[in-house]
ZAMITOR-717996 format. One record per residue: residue number from 1; x, y, z of N, C-alpha, C in turn. Coordinates in pm, whole numbers, plus 50000, padded with zeros to 5 digits. Each point is the difference from the previous one (the first is absolute). Example, Ala and Ser with C-alpha at 12.3 -4.5 7.8 and 13.67 -1.06 7.14 Angstrom:
2
 num   npx   npy   npz  capx  capy  capz   cpx   cpy   cpz
   1 51319 49431 50780 49911 50119 50000 50090 50120 50000
   2 49965 50105 49928 50082 50119 50006 49923 50109 50073
***
This chain:
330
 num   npx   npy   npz  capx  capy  capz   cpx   cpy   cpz
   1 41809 75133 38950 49936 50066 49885 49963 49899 49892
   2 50096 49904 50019 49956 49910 49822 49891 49928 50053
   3 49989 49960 50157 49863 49879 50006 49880 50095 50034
   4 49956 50156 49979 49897 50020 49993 50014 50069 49822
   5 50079 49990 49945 50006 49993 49842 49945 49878 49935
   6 50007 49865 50087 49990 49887 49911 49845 49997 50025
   7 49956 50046 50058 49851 50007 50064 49894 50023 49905
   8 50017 50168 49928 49955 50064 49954 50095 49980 49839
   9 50006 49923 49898 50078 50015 49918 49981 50138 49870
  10 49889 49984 49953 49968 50088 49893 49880 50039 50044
  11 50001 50112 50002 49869 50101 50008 49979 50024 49888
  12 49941 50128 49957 49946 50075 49914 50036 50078 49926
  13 50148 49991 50031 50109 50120 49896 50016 49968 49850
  14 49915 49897 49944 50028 49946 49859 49825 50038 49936
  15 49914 50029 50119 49868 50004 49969 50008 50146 49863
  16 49935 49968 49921 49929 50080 49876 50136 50085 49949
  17 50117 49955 50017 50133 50038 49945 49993 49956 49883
  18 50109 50092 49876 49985 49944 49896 50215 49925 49988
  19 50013 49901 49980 50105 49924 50027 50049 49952 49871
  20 50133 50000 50004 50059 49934 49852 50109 49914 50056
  21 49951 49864 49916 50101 49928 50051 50077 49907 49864
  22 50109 50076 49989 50116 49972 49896 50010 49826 50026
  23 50049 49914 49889 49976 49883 49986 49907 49913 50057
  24 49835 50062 49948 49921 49947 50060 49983 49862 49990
  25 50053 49959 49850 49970 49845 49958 50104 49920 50033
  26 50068 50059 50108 50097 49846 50016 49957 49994 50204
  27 50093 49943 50050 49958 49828 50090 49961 50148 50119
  28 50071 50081 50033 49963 50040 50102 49916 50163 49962
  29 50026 50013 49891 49893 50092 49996 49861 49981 49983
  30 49961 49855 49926 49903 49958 49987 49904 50005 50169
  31 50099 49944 50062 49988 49996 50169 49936 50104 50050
  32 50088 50148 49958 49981 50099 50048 49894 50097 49952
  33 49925 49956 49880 49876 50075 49979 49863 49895 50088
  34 50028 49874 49977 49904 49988 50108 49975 50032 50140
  35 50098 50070 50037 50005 50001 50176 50003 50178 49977
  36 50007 50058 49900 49951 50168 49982 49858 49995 49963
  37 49953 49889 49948 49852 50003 49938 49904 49991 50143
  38 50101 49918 50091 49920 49908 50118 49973 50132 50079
  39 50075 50109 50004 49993 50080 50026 49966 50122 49975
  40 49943 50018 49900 49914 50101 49964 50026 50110 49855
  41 50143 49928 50003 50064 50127 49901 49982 49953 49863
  42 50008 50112 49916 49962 50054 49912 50140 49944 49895
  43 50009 49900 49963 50161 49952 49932 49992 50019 49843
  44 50121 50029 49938 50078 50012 49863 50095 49936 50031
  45 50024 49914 49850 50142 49921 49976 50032 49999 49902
  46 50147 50006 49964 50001 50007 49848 50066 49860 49930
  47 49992 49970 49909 50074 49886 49977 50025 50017 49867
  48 50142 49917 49934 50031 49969 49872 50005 49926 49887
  49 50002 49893 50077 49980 49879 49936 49962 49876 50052
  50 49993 50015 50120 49939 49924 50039 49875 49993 50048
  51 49888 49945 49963 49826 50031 50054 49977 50015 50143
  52 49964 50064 50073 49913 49991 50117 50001 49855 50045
  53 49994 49966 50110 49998 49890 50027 49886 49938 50094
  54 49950 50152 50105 49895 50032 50048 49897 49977 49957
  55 49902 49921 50007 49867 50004 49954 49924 50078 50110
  56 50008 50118 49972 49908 50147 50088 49917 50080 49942
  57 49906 50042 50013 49930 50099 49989 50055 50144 50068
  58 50022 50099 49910 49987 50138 50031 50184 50043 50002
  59 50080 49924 49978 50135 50050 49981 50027 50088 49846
  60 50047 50074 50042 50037 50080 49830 50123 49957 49941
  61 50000 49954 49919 50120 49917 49921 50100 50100 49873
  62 50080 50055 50029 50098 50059 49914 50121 49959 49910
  63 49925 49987 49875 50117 49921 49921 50136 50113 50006
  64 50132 49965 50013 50133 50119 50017 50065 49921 50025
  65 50143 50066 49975 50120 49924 49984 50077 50113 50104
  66 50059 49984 50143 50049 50056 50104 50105 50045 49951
  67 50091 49957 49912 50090 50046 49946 50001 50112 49905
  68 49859 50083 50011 49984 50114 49915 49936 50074 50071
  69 50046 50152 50015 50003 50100 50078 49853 50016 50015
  70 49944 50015 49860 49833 50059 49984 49888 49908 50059
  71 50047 49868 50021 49933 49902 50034 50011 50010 50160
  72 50105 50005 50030 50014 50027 50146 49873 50089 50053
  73 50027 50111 49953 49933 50149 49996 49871 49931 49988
  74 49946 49945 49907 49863 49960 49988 49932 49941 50131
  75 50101 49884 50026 49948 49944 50155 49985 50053 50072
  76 50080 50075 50084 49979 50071 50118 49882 50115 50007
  77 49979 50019 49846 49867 50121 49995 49890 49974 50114
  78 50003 50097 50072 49881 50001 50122 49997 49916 50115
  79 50125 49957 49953 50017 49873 50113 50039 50057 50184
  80 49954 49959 50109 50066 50046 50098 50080 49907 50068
  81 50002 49806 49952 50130 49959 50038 50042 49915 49955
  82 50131 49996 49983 50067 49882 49862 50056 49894 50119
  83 49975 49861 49930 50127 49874 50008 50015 49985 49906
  84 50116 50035 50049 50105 49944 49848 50098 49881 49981
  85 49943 49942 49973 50076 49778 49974 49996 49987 49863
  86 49998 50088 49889 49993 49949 49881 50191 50046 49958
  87 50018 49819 49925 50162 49995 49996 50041 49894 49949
  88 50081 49946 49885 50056 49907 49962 50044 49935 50107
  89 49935 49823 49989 50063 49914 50139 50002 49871 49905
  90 50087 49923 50128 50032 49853 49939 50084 49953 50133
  91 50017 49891 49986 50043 49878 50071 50184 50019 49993
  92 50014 49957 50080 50172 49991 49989 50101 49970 49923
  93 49900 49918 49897 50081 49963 49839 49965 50146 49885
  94 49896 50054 50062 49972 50137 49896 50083 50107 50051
  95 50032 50006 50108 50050 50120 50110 50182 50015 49930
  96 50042 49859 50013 50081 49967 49937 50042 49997 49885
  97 49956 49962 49917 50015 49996 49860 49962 50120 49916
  98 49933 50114 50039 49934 50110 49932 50031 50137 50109
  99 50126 50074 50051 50000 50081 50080 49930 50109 49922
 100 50019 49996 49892 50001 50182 49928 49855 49960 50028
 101 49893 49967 49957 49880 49973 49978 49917 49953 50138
 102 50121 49979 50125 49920 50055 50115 50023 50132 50040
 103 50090 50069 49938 50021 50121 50063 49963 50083 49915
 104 50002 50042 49881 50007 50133 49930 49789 50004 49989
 105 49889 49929 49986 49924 49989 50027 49919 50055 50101
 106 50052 49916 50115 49971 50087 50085 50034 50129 50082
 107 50122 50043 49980 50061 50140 50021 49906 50071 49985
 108 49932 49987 49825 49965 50100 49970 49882 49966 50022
 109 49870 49908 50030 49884 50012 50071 50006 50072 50156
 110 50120 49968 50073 49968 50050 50082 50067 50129 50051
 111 50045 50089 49935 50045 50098 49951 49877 50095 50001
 112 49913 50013 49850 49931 49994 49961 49870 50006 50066
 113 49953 49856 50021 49926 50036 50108 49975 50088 50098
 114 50115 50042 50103 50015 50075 50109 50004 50143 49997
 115 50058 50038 49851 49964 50123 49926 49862 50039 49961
 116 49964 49888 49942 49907 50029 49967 49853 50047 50123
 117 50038 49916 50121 49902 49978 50082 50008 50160 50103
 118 50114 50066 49998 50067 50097 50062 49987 50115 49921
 119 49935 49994 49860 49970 50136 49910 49839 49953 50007
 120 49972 49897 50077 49829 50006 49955 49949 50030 50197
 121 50133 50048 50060 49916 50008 50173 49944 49898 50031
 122 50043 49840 49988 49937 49910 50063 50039 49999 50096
 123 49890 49953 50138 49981 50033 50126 50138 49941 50061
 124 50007 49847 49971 50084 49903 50039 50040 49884 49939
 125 50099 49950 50008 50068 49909 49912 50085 49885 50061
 126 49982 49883 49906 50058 49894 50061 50082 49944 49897
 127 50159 50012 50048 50049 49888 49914 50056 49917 50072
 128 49953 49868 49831 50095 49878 50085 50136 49930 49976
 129 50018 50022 50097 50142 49906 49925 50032 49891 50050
 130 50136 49927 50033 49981 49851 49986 50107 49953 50139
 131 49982 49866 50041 50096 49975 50064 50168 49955 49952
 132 49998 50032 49841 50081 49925 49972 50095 50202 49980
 133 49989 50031 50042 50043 50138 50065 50128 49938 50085
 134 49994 49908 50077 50107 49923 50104 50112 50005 49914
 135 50139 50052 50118 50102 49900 49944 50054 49844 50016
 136 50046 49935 49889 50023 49911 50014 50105 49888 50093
 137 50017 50129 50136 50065 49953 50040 49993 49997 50134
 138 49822 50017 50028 49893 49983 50139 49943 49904 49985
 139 49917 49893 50102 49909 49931 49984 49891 50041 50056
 140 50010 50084 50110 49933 50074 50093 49936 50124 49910
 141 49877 50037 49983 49937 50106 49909 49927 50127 50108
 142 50106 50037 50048 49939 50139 50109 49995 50138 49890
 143 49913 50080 50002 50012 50112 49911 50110 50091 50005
 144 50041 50043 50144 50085 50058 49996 50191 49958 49915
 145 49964 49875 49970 50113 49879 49948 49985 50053 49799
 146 49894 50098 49978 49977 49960 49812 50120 50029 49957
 147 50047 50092 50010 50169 50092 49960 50135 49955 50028
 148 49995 49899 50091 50118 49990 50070 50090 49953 49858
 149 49970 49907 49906 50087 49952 49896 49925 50004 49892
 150 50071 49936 49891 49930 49966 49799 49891 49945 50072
 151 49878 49975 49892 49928 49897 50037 50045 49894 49973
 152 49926 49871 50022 50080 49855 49937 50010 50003 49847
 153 50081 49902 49981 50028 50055 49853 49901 49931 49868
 154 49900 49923 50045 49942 49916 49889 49872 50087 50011
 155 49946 50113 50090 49907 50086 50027 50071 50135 49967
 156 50114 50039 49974 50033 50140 49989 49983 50107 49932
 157 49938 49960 49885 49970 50156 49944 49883 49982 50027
 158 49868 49903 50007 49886 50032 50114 49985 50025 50095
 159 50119 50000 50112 50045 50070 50129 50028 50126 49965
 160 50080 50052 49950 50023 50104 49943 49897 50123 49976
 161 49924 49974 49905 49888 50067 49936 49934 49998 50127
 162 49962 49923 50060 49915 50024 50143 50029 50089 50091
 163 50177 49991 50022 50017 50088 50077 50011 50161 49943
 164 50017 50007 49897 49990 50157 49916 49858 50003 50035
 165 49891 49942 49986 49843 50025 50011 49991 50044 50135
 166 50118 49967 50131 49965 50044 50110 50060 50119 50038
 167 50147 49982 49937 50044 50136 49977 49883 50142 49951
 168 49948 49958 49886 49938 50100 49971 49894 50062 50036
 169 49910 49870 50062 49894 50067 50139 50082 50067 50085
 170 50087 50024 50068 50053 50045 50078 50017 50121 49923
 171 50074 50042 49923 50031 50113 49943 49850 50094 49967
 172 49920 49924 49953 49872 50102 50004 49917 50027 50127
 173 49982 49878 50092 50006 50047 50106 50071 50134 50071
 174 50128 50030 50021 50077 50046 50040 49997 50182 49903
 175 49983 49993 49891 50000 50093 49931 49833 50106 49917
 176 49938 49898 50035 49827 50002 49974 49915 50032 50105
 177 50029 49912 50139 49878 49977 50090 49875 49896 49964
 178 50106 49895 49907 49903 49862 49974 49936 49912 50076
 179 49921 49924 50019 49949 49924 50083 50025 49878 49982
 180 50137 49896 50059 50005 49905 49852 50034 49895 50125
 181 49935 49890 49944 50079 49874 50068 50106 49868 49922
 182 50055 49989 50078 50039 49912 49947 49961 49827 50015
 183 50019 49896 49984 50027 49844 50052 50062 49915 49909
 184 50083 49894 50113 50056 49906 49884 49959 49886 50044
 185 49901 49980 49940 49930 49835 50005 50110 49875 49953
 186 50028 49883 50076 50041 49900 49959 49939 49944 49899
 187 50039 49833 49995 49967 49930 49872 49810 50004 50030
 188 49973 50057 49913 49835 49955 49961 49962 49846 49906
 189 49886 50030 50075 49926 49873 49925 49842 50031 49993
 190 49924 49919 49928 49882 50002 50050 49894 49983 49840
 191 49903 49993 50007 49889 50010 49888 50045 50115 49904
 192 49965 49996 49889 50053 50091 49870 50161 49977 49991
 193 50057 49945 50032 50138 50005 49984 49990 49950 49864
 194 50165 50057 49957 50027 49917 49824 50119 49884 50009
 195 49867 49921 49956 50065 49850 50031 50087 49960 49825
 196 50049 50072 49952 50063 49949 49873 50171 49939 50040
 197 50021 49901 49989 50100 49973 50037 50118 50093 49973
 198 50014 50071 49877 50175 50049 49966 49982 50139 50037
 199 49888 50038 50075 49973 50139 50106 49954 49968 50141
 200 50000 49891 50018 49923 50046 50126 50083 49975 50129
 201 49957 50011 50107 50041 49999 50140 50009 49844 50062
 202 50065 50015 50082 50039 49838 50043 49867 49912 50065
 203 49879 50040 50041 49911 49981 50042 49918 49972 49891
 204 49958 50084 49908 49901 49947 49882 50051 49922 49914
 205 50164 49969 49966 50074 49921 49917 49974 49826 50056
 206 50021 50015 50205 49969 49842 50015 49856 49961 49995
 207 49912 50126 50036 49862 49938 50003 49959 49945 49869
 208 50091 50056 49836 49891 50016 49865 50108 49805 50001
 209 50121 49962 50078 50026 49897 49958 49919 49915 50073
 210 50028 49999 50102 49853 49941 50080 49883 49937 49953
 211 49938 50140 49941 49840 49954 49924 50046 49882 49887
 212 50086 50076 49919 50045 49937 49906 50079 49822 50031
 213 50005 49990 50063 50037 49863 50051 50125 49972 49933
 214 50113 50150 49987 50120 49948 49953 50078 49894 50015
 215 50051 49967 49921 50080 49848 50057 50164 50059 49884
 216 50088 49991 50108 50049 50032 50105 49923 50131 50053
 217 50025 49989 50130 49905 50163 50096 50178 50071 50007
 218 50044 50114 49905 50114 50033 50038 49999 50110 50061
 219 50058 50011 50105 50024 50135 50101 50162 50083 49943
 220 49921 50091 49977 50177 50112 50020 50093 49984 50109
 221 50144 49951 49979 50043 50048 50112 50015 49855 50021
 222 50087 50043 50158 50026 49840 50085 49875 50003 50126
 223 49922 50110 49987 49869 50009 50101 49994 50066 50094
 224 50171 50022 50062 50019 50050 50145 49945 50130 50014
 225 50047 50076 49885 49925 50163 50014 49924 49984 50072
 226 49950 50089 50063 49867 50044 50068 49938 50149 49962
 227 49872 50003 49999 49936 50158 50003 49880 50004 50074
 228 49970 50081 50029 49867 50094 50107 49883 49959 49905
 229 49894 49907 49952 49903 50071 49905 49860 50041 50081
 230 49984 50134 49940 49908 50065 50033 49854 49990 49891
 231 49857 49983 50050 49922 50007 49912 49952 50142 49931
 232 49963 49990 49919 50004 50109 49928 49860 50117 50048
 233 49939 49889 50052 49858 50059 50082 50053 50101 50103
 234 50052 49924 50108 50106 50066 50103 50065 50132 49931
 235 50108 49992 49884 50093 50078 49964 49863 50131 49984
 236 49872 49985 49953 49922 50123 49958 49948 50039 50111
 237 49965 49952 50094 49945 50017 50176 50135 50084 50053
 238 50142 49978 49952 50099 50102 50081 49985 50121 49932
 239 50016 49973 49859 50017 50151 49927 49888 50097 50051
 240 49863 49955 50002 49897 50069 50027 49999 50078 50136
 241 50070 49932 50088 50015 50021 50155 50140 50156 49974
 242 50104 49947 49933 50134 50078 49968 49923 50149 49968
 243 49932 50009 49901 49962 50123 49945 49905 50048 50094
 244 49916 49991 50051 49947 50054 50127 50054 50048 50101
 245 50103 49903 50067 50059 50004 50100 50143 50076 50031
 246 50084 49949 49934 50094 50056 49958 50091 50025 49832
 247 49871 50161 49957 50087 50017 49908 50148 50114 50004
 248 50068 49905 50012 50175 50062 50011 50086 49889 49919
 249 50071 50033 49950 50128 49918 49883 50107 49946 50099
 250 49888 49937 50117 50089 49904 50090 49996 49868 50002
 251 50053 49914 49891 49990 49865 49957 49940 49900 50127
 252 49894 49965 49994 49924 49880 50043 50042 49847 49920
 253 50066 49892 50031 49965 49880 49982 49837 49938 50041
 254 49947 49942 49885 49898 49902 50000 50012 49861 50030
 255 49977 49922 50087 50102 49893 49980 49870 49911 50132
 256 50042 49872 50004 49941 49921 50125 50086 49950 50070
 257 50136 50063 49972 50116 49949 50134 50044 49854 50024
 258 49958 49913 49864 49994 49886 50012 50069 49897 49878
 259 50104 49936 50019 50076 50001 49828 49963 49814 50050
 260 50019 49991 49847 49993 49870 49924 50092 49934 49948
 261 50050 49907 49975 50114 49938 49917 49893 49970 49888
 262 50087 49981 49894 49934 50033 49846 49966 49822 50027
 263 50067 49900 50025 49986 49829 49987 49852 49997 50067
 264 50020 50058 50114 49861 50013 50103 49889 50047 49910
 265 50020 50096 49982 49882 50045 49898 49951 49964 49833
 266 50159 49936 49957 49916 49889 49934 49923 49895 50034
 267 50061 49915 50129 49897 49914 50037 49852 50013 50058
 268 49992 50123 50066 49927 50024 50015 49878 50054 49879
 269 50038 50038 49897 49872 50046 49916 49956 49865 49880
 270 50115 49932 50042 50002 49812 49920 49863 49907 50057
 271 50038 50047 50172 49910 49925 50076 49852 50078 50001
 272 49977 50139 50032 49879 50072 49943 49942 49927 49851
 273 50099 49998 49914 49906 49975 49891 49988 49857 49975
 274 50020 49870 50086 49973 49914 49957 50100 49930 49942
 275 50139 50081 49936 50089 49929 49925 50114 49955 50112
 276 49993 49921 50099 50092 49964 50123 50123 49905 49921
 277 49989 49932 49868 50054 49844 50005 50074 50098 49830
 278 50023 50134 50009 50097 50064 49914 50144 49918 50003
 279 50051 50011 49839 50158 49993 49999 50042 50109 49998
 280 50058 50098 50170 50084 50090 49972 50160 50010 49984
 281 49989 50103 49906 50149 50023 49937 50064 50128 50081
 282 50080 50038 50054 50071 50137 49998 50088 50002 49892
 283 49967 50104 49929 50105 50065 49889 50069 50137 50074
 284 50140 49911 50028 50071 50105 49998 50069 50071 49967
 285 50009 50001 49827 50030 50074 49939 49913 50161 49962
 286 49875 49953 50082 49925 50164 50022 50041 50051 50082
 287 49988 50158 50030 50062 50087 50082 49922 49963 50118
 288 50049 50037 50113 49962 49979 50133 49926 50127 50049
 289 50080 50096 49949 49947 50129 50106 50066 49991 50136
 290 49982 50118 50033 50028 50028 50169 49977 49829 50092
 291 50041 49964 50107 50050 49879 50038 49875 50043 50127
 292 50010 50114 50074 49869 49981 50114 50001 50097 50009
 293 49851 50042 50008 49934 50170 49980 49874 49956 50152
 294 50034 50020 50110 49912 50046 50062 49945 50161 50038
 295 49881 50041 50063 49972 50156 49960 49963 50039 50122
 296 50051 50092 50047 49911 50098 50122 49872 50026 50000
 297 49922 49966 50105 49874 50088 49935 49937 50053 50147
 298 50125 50011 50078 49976 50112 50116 49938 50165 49958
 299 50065 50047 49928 49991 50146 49984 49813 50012 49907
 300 50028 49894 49919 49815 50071 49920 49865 49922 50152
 301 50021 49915 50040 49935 50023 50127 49983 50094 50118
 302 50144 50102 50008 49998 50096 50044 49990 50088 49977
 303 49982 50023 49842 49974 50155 49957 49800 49943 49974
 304 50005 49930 49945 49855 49995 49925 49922 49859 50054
 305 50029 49994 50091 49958 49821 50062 49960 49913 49908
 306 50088 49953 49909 49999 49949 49892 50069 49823 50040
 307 49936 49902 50015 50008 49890 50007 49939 49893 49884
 308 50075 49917 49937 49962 49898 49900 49904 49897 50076
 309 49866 50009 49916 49919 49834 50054 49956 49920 49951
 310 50059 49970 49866 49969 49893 49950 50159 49900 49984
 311 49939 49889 50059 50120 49947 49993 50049 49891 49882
 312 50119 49976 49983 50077 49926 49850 49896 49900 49945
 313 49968 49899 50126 49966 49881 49942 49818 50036 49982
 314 49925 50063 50032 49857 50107 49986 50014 50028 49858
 315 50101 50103 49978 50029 50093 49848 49985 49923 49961
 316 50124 49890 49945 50016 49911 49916 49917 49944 49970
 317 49876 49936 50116 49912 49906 49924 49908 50117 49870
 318 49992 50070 50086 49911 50128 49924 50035 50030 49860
 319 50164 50019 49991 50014 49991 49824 50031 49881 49980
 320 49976 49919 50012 50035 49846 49955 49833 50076 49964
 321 49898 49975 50060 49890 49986 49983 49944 50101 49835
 322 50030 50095 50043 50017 50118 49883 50038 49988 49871
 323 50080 49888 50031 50139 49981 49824 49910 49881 49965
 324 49973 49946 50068 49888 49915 49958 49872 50033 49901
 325 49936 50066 50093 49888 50063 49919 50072 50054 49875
 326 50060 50131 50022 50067 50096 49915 50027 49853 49861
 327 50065 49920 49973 50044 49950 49926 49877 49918 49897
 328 49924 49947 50062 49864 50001 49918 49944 50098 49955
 329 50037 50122 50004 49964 50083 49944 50058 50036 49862
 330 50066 49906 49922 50109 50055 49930 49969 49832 49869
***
């Protein structure tokens, strides 16, 4: 079933739909209105403070704050299908250092949201949540594994809140007759990402030192960690496939089945950009995070023939290339 799925990926189920896609202006939603546009649909996004990042024609742009009931309500007006990715995020030093402010935030966007989308009869619904859903005490990321323990603890009240977001598809599912999917995409990367150092993700933090020709090049950590990174292009090619295919509140991993050591992938985006003859530092007085996160990605090939194809060292040149431009712009 999945290799005459991979065949035929997206048809026409997005054609002349009208679509809302919650955190349109950040890394993977940005992703995900181009590949709804590519496809025919009819998109709304709302954003708060942060601008559009999209340079598109024909998206409807909704200034709202998710954290307010009426605003919710506003989005979903007429809508027949939501993604919903809009959510306070950060890097493992933010995850860490700020639990209340990853969690009480998003509770209530995605709360909210799902209410809201469930008093307006939207057709179908996608939420996302995260891989950091894992406990910290797997390396192996099979779905059926999200529950078994806490999550790790430098990700936990963003594990947390994720898993209440899946909890609660389930419950409206179960009590409604919702149409809802779920996925938990690994580490993203890709074009539009926010490269500010004291927010961002471990990927746009080495590329902005990179450009920048830091001297020392310091890596978090002693390097060994490893993670899955997935492009963010990819991560919007599964969701799109998820909500078509299978909408049920049966957690899908996004992932390319393929982990990295963090040293590796510093050297590697050192050598992409030219900066090979770096002084690197490991500071290990930064948090490490989880030690090795590899991910299943048997089951979303078998529900939705969902396979990653762009590969690490491809992406990378691509936002190396991007942060480039992007930065003359400024």
């Amino acid at each position: 079933m999945a290799e005459s799925l991979q065949k035929v990926e997206i048809l026409t189920f997005y054609e002349g739909k009208k679509v809302l896609v919650t955190g349109g202006s950040g890394l993977v939603g940005s992703n995900l209105i181009e590949v709804l546009l590519k496809e025919g649909a009819d998109v709304r996004t709302v954003t708060r403070s942060r601008p559009l990042q999209l340079q598109a024609e024909g998206v409807e742009v909704l200034k709202g704050d998710l954290t307010r009931m009426e605003d919710c309500t506003r989005a979903v007006e007429n809508v027949e299908y939501v993604f919903h990715l809009a959510g306070v995020v950060g890097g493992v030093g933010k995850n860490a250092a700020h639990p209340a402010l990853m969690y009480t935030p998003n509770i209530l966007m995605n709360t909210q949201m799902l209410e809201a989308a469930w008093r307006a009869d939207v057709d179908q619904y996608l939420f996302t949540s995260s891989a950091c859903i894992y406990p910290g005490n797997i390396s192996y990321f099979e779905e059926e594994r999200g529950w078994d323990a806490a999550p790790e603890r430098t990700n936990a009240s963003y594990g947390w809140v994720k898993r209440m977001g899946e909890f609660q598809a389930q419950a409206y599912a179960e009590e409604y007759g919702m149409k809802i999917a779920i996925v938990r995409p690994t580490n993203a990367y890709g074009p539009f990402d926010n490269f500010d150092l004291e927010t961002s993700h471990v990927i746009p933090a080495l590329i902005r030192k990179a450009v920048e020709r830091q001297d020392p090049f310091v890596i978090w950590g002693n390097g060994e960690s490893s993670r899955d990174f997935i492009h963010a292009r990819d991560i919007a090619r599964g969701m799109v496939m998820a909500l078509e295919r299978y909408p049920v509140p049966d957690p899908i991993n996004l992932a390319t089945g393929r982990s990295i050591k963090m040293k590796d992938l510093a050297y590697l985006i050192l050598k992409i950009s030219g900066y090979e003859n770096a002084t690197v530092v490991f500071d290990r007085t930064k948090p490490l995070g989880q030690l090795e996160r590899r991910v299943s990605t048997a089951k979303a090939e078998e529900k939705i023939g969902f396979v990653a194809k762009i590969g690490l060292e491809e992406g990378l040149k691509e936002t190396i290339e991007w942060y480039g431009r992007a930065r003359q712009q400024f």
